[in-house]
Backbone bond lengths (Angstrom), bond angles and torsions (degrees), N, CA, C in turn:
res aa  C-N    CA-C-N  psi(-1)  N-CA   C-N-CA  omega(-1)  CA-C   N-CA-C  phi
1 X - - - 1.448 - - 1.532 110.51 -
2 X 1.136 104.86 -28.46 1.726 109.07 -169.07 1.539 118.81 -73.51
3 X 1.756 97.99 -45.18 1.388 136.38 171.71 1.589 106.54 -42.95
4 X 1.470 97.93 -53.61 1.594 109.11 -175.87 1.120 114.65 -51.25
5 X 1.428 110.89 -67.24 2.145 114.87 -177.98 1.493 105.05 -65.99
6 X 1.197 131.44 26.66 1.633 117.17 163.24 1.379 119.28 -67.49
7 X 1.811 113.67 -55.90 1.087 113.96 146.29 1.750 134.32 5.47
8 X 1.226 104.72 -61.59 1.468 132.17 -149.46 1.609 94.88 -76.29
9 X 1.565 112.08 -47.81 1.424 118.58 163.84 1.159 126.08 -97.81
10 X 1.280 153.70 26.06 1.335 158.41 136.17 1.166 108.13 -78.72
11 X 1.683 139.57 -9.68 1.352 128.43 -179.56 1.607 131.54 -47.40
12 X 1.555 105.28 -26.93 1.171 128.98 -138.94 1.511 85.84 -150.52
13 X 1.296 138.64 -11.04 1.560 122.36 163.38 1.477 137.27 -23.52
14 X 1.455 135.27 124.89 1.123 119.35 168.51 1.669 112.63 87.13
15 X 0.940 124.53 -18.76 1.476 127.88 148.74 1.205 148.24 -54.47
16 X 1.680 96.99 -17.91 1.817 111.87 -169.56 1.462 109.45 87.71
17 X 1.507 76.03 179.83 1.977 103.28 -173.35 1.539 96.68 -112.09
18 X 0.736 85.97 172.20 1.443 115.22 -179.34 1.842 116.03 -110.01
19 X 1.145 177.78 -167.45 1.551 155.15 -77.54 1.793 103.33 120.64
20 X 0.690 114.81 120.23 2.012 95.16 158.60 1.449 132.90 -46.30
21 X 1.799 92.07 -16.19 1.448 88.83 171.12 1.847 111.53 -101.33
22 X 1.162 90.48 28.24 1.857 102.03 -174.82 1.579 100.07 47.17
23 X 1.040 114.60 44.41 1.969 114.55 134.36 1.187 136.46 -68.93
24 X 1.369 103.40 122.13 1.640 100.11 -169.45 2.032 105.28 -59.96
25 X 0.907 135.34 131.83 1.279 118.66 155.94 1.683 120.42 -136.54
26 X 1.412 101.12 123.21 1.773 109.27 -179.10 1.123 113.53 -44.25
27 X 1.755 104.19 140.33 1.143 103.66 167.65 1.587 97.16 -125.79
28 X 1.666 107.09 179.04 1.493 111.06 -168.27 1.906 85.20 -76.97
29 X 1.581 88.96 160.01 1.510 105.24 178.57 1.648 108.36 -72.95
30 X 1.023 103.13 160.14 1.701 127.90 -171.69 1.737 102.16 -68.38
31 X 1.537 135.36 136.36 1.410 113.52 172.14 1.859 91.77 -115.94
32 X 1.479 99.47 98.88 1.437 97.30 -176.67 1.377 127.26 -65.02
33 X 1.302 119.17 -28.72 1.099 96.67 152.30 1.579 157.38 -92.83
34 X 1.576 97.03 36.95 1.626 125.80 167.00 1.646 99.72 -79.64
35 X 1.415 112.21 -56.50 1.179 100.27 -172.03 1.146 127.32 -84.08
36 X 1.427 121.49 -7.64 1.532 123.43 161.11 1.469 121.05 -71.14
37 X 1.147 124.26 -36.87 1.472 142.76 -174.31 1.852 137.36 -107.01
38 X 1.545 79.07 -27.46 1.385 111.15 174.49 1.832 114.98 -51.56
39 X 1.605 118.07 176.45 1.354 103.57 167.14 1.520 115.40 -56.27
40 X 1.398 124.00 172.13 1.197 155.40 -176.85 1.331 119.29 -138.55
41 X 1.366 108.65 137.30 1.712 98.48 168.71 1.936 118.44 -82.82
42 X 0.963 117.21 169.98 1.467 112.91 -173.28 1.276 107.76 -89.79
43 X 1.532 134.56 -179.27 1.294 130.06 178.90 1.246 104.18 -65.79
44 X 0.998 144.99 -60.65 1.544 138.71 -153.58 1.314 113.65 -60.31
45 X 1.512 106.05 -40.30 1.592 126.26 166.29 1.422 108.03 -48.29
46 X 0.954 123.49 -70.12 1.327 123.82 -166.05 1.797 120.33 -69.13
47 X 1.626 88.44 -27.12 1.738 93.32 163.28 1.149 135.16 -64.37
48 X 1.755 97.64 -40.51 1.896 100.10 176.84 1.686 112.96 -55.15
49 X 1.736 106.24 -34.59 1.498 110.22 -168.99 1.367 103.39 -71.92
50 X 1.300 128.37 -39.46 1.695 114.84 178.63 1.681 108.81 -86.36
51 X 1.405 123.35 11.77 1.623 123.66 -179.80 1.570 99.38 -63.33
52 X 1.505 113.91 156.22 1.118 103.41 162.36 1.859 149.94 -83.77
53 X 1.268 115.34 163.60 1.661 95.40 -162.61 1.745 99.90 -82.05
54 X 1.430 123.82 135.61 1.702 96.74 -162.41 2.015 73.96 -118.34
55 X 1.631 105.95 168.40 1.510 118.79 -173.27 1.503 118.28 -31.47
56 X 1.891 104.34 -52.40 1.039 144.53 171.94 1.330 113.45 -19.05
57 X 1.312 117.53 -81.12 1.529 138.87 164.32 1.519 113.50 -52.33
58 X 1.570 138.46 -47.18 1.318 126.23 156.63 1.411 123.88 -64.64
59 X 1.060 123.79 -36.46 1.779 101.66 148.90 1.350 148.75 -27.45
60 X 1.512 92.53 -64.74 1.348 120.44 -176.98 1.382 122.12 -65.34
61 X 1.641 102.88 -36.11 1.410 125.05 152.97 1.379 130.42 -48.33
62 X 1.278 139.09 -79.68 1.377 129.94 100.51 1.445 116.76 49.15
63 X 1.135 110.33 -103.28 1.720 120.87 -174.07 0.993 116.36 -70.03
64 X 1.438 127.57 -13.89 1.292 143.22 157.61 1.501 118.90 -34.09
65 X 1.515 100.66 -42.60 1.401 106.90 -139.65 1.733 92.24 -103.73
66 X 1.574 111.49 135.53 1.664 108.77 -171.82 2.000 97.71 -69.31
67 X 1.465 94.14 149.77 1.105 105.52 145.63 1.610 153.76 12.75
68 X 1.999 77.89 -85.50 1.502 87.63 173.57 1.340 110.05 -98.05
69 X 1.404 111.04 20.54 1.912 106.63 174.45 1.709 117.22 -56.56
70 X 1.142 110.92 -15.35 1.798 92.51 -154.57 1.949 88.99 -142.31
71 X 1.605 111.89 153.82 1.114 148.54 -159.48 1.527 94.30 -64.02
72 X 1.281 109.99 123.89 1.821 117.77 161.78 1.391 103.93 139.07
73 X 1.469 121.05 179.45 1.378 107.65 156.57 0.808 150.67 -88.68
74 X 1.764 128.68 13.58 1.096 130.02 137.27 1.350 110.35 -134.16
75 X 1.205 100.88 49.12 1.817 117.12 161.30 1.736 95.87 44.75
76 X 1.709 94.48 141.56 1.835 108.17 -164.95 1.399 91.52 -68.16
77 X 1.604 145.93 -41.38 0.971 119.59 -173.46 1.671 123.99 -71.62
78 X 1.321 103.48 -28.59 1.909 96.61 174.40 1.331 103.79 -61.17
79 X 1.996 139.80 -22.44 1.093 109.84 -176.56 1.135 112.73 -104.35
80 X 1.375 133.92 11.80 1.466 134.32 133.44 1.387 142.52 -55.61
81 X 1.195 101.42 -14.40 1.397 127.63 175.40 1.413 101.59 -92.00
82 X 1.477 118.14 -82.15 0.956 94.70 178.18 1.858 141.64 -48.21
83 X 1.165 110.90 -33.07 0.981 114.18 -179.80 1.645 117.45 -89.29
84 X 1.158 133.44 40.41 1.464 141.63 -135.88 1.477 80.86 -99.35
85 X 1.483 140.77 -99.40 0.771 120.36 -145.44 1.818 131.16 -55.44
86 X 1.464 95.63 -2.12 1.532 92.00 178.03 1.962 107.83 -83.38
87 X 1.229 105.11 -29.03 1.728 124.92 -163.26 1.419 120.16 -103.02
88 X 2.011 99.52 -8.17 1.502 105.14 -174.23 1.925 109.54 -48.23
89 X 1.328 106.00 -50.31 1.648 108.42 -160.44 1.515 114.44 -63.30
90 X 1.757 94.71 -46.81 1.785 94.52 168.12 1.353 124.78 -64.20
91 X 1.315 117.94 -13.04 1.906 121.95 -155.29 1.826 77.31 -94.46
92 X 1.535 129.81 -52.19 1.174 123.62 -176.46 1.555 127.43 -74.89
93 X 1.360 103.64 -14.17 1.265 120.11 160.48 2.110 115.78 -66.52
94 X 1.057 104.84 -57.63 1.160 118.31 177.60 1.616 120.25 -64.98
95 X 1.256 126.58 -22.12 1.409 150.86 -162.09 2.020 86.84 -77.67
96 X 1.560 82.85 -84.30 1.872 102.65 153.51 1.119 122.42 -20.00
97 X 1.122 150.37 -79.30 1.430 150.65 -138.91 1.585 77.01 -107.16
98 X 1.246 163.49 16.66 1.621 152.61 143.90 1.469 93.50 -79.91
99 X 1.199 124.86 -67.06 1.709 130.94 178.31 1.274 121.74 -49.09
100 X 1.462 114.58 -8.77 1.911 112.25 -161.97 1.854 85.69 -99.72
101 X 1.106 97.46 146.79 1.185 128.28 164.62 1.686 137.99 -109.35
């Protein structure tokens, strides 16, 4: 399964990134056959990463995080916190639809 979506990212290999200001910028070339042949993660590995994110874990995540971790004046996570029960459904809604594939 893993093997399969390689494809999916080599389309566009070796071209660069792109900037927010849409600058092209180089990147080193792709060595394809690292990623065809190369290590792999095992099934279990690769399961936890596509498992799903359940409320539980974005909470906890969340409240985890101090205060003064994040940009503003009272940093986006203190006003998620505080304001949790008004923002809980959208903040877990939104968490979600970043993770869905």
């Amino acid at each position: 399964m893993v093997r399969s979506s390689i494809p999916f990212f080599l389309k566009d290999a070796g071209k660069g990134t792109r900037d927010l200001l849409s600058t092209l910028k180089p990147t080193f070339p792709i060595i394809k056959s690292v990623i065809h042949y190369g290590p792999c993660l095992d099934v279990t590995s690769y399961a936890s990463l596509l498992a799903s994110v359940i409320d539980d874990d974005i909470k906890h995540a969340l409240f985890s995080i101090g205060n003064e971790k994040a940009l503003g004046l009272g940093g986006y996570s203190f006003f998620f916190k505080r304001a949790w029960s008004i923002v809980r459904g959208d903040f877990y809604a939104a968490i979600k639809d970043f993770f869905c594939f």
